[in-house]
C-alpha positions, 0 to 999 in steps of 0.5 A, spaced: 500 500 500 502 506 498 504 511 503 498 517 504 501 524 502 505 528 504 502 535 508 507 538 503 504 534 497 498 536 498 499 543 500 502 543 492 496 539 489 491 545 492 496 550 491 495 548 483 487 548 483 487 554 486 492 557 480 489 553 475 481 556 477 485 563 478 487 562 470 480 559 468 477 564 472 481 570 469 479 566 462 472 566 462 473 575 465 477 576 458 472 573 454 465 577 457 469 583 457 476 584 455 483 585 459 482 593 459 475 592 464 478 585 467 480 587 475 483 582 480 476 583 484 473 580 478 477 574 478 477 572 485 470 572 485 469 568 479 474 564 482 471 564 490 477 567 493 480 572 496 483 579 492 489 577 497 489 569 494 490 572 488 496 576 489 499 570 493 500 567 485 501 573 481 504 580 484 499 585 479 494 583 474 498 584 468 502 578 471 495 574 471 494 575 463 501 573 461 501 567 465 494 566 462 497 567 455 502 563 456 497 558 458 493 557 452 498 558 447 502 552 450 496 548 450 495 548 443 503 545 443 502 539 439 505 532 444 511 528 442 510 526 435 515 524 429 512 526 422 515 521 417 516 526 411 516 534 410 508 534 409 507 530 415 512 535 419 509 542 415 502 539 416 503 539 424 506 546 424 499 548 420 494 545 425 498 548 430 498 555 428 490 553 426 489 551 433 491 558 436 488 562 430 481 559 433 483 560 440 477 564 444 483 569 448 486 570 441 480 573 438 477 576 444 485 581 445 484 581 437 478 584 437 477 588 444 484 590 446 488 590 439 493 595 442 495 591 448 495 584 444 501 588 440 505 590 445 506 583 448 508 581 440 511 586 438 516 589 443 519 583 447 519 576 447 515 573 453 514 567 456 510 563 452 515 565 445 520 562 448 517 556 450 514 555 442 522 558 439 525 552 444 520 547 442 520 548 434 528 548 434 528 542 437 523 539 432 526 541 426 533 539 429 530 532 429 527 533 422 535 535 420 537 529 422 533 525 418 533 529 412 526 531 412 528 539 413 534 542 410 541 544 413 541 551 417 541 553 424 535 550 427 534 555 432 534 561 426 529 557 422 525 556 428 525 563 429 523 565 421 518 560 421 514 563 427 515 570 424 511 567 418 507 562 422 504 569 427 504 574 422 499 568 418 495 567 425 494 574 426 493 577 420 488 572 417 482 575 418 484 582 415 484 578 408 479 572 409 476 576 403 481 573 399 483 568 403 479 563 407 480 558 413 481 552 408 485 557 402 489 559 408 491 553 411 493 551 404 498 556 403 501 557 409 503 549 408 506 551 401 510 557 405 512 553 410 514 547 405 518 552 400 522 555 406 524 548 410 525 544 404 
């Protein structure tokens, strides 16, 4: 028979629901009403906890919302998976940028709050990029050395098919008139296939 937890483990594991139901909460604000009109109080009453509850998990509210995009965009990363050929490979790639421009918060900050989903894009690298730059150059290193991608520094790739893969994500929905989901799909995968082929 397995020992029964620890204190400590316990206190971890209700620590963890209380951050995951903070970040659902936080979720379900930015959805009915934006970031700009999300306050912390809307939070920990959606979640039933204290204000001071939530500050013992993030410093401001700001903070919230980058663990909260970092959340959903690492969600959508697909598992460990080898892609037999360049088409399965450029194939998961798609899906995956397919998944965040379907995303409810993606579309919410797009259409609410266009200058503040700007500013956590364009003027730093955060969190979440990081993690997806990371995963990404690690995947096309492994297609390197099976000879589905091409020879180049994995990491440099990496960094130019996420500047084509968010610019796409992003942009999309400017051109749909031209460019509708399955149109867009189609060519992004040409994008990709020609840059990493």
């Amino acid at each position: 028979m397995a020992p029964p937890p620890t204190r400590t483990a316990l206190t971890r594991g209700a620590s963890a629901a209380t951050e995951g139901a903070l970040l659902d909460a936080a979720l379900a604000e930015v959805i009915a009403h934006g970031i700009r009109r999300t306050t912390a109080s809307d939070v920990a009453r959606r979640a039933g906890v204290s204000r001071q509850t939530l500050y013992r998990y993030w410093p401001d509210v700001q903070a919230l919302f980058a663990s909260l995009v970092t959340r959903e965009l690492l969600a959508v990363l697909p598992g460990e998976t080898e892609p037999e050929d360049l088409d399965d490979l450029v194939g998961l790639l798609v899906g995956t940028a397919s998944a965040v421009r379907r995303m409810p918060l993606l579309g919410r900050l797009r259409d609410t709050d266009p200058e503040l989903l700007g500013r956590y894009l364009l003027t730093r690298l955060g969190t979440s990029q990081r993690a997806i730059h990371t995963d990404l150059s690690r995947r096309l290193r492994a297609a390197q050395d099976r000879g589905l991608v091409r020879g180049g520094d994995a990491d440099a790739l990496a960094a130019t098919v996420m500047l084509l893969v968010q610019s796409a994500v992003l942009s999309g929905p400017l051109v749909e008139e031209w460019l509708p989901a399955t149109a867009w799909t189609d060519e992004l995968s040409r994008a990709l296939k020609g840059y990493l082929g």
